[in-house]
N, C-alpha and C positions, 0 to 999 in steps of 0.2 A: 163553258164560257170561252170566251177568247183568249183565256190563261193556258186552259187544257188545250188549244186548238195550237195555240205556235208551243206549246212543252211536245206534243207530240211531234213535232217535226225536229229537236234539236236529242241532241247527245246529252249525257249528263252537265260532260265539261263544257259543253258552249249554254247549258243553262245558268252553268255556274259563272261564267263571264258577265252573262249580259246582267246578270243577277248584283256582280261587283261593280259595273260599270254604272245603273242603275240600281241603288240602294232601295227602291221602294217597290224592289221587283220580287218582293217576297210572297208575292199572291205565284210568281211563275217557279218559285220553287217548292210551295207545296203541290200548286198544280201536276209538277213532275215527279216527286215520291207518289200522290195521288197513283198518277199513270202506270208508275213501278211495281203498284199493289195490285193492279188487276191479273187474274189469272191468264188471263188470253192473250192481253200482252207481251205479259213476261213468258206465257210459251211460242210463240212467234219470235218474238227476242232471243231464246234459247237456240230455236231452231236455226236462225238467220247465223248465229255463235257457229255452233255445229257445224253448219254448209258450209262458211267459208275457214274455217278455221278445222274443219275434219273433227272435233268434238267440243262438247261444251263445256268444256275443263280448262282454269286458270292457264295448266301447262300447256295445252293447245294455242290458246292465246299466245302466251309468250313466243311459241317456237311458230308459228305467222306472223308475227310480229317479226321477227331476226329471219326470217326465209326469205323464199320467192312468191309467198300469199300474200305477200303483203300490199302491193296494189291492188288486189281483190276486196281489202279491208274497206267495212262501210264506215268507221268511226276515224274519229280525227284521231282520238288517242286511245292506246291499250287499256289504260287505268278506265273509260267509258266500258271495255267490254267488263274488264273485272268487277267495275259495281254494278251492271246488269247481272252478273252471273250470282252476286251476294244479294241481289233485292231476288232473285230467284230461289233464295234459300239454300246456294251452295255457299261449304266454308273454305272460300278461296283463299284466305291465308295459313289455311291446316294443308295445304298443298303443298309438301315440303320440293316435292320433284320439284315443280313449277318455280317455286325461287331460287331453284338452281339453275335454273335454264338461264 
């Protein structure tokens, strides 16, 4: 439906905005865990982590985030890759390197 049609176009945290700003917009955030579940997704999602970020590890993230990747970055904010990479089944806060970065 039209839930899943604009959840696929937005990051977690801009679902999560429009979601607070509009309290009855709870259809667009299961729409978007929905999305998060599909396998094909979340491996395109993965992949897109990896290419711009050099791999698809929390501490990857962080150190594109603080480098010169970082206007490469498709997401508004790093916390969007990290719960991509956790709706992926990685355990991005057993990443001890990573929260050292």
């Amino acid at each position: 439906g039209l839930a899943s049609s604009i959840a696929l176009c937005l990051w977690p945290s801009e679902v999560a905005s429009v979601a607070r700003a509009a309290p009855g917009c709870v259809v667009l955030m299961k729409a978007s865990r929905h999305l998060l579940s599909s396998p094909s997704l979340r491996g395109a999602l993965l992949s897109l982590v990896a290419d711009r970020c050099g791999a698809a590890t929390a501490e990857a993230v962080l150190l594109a985030e603080r480098g010169q990747m970082r206007q490469r970055l498709p997401w508004p904010r790093w916390q969007d890759a990290l719960v991509v990479l956790q709706h992926c089944g990685l355990a991005v806060h057993q990443e001890r390197r990573a929260m050292q970065v």
